[in-house]
C-alpha positions, 0 to 999 in steps of 0.5 A, a space after each residue: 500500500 503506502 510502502 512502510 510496512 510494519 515500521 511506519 506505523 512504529 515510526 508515527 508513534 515515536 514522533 507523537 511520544 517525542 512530541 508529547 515529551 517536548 510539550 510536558 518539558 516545556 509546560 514544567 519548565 515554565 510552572 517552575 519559572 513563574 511558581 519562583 516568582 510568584 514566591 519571591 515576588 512579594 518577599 525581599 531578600 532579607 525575610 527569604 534569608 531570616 526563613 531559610 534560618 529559622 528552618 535550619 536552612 543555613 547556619 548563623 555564620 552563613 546568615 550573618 555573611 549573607 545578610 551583610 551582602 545583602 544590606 551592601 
């Protein structure tokens, strides 16, 4: 018939499971991106880092370094 065989059906899946794979990458991708900015948006720096050491995220030393960073 159309000359393919048996690996032309094979091959229509394979371009529609690449497809599918493309499409889900990129919608997570830009959940990511707008999900980090609609977290930090409304937060400044200084609350992001008195947080992450009041969760035991980073030590006192290390919040003390940061936040001299940050106020420079």
């Amino acid at each position: 018939m159309m000359g393919y065989g048996a690996y032309g059906g094979m091959l229509m899946w394979l371009i529609l499971i690449i497809f599918v794979v493309v499409i889900v990458y990129f919608v997570f991708e830009r959940s990511k991106k707008s999900g980090n900015q609609d977290r930090l948006s409304g937060e400044s720096p200084t609350e992001v880092l008195k947080k992450r050491y009041a969760k035991g995220e980073i030590t006192k030393e290390e919040f003390e370094t940061i936040k001299r960073d940050i106020e420079q």
